[in-house]
C-alpha distance (Angstrom), angle and dihedral (degrees) to the residues before:
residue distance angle dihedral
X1 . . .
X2 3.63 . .
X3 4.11 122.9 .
X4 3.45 131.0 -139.1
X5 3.97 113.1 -126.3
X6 3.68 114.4 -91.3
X7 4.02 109.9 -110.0
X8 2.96 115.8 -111.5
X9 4.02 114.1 -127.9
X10 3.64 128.6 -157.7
X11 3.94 97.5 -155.2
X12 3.88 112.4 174.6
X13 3.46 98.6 -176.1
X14 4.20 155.7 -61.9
X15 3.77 114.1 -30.7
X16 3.71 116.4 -174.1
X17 3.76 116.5 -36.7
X18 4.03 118.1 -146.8
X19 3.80 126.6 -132.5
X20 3.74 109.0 -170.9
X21 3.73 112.7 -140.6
X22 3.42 143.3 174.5
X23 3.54 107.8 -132.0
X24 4.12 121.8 21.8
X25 4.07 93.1 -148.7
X26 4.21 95.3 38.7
X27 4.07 78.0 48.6
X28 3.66 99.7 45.6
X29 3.57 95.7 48.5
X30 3.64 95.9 47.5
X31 3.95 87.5 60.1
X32 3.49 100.4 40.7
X33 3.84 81.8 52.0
X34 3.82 86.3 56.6
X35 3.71 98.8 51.0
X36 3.71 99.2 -94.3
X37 3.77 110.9 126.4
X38 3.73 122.3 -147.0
X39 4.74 118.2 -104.0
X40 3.95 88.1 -166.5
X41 3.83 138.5 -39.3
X42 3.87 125.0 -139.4
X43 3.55 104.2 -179.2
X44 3.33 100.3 -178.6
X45 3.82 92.3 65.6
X46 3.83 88.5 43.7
X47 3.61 97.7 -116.1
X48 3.75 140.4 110.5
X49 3.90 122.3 169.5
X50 3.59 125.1 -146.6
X51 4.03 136.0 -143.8
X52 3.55 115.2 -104.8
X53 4.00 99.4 -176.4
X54 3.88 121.9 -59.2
X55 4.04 87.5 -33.1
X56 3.85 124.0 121.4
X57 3.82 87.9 -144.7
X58 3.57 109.3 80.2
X59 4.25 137.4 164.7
X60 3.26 104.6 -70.9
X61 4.06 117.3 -152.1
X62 3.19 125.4 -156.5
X63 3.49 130.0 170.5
X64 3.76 117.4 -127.2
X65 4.16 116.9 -158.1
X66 3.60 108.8 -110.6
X67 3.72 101.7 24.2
X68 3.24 118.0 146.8
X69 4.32 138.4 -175.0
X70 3.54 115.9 -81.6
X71 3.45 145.4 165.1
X72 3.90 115.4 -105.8
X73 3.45 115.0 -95.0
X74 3.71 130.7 -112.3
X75 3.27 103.9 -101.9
X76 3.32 107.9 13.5
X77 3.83 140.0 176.1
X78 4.23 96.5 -97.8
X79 3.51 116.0 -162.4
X80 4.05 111.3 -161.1
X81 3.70 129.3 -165.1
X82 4.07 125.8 -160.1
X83 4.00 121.7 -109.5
X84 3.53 128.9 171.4
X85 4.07 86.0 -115.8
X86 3.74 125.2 30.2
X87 3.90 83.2 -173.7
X88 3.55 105.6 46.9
X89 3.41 84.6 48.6
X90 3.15 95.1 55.5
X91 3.89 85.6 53.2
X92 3.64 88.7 55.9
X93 3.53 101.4 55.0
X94 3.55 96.7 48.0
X95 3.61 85.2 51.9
X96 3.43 87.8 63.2
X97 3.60 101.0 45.9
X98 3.79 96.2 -96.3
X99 3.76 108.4 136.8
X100 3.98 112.5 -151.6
X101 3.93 119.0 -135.0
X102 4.14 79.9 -121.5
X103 3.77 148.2 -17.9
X104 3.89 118.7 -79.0
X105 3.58 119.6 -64.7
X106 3.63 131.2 -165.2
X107 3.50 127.9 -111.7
X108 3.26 138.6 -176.7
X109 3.91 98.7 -93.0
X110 4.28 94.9 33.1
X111 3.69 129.5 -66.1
X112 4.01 140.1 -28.0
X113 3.72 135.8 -158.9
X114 3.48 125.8 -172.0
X115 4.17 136.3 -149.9
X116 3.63 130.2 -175.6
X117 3.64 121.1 -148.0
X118 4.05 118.1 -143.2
X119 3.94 99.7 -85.0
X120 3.99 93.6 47.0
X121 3.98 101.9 -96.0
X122 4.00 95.7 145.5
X123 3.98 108.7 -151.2
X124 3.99 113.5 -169.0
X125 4.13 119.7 -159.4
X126 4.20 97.4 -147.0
X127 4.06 128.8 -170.1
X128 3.43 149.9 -150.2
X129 3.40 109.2 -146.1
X130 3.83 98.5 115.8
X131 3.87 81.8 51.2
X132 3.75 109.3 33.9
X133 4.14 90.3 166.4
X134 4.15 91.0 62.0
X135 3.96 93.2 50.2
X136 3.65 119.1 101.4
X137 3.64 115.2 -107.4
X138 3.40 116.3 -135.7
C-alpha cells in the first residue's frame, strides 16, 4: 500500500485555543477568579477570549448549547500555561478558593499545578525553575 507524502507545514506558532463552556459569564468569572484577565467579550456570539501573557493568542471561550458541569475527565486534553512559580501559584489559587486537581508535581523542567473549570476543561500553570535557560524571559 503506497503513501502519499506527508505535507509539509510551516506552523509558526499557537493561535487562539478554545475552551468550550456552558455559560460565557459562569466562565468568565471563573477565570477572572483565577488570575486570567479578560482581551474582549462579545456576548452575543458567546465568546470571550482571555490573555495568556504578552501573546495575541489567547483562551478562547465559547459557549456550546447544551453544555453542562462536569468533572474533568480522566485523561483529558490539558492545556498548561508558564508562570514563574507553579507553587506559588498554586498558593494563589487556593487563596482564592480555586481547588487544584492535585498538589505540585515535578516535571522535568520545574513544577505544575492543575485547575479544572466547571465543564471539565483542565488548565495547568507549568515552570521552569529546574530549567531556568528554557523559560521565557520577559
Amino acid at each position: 500500500m503506497s503513501h502519499a507524502p506527508s505535507p509539509t507545514l510551516d506552523t509558526l506558532g499557537f493561535d487562539n485555543t478554545l475552551l468550550p463552556v456552558g455559560d460565557l459569564a459562569e466562565a468568565v468569572a471563573f477565570y477572572e477568579h483565577a488570575g486570567l484577565p479578560v482581551k474582549f467579550r462579545l456576548d452575543e456570539a458567546g465568546i470571550a477570549l482571555l490573555a495568556v501573557g504578552k501573546e495575541t493568542p489567547g483562551l478562547l471561550l465559547r459557549v456550546e448549547e447544551g453544555f453542562t458541569h462536569r468533572p474533568p475527565p480522566w485523561p483529558a486534553t490539558r492545556i498548561w500555561l508558564e508562570v514563574p512559580d507553579a507553587r506559588a501559584a498554586a498558593r494563589s489559587l487556593a487563596e482564592a478558593g480555586i481547588t487544584p486537581l492535585d498538589p505540585p508535581f515535578s516535571t522535568s523542567t520545574g513544577y505544575v499545578v492543575e485547575i479544572a473549570d466547571p465543564w471539565g476543561n483542565v488548565l495547568g500553570f507549568a515552570d521552569y525553575l529546574k530549567r531556568p535557560e528554557l523559560a521565557r524571559n520577559c
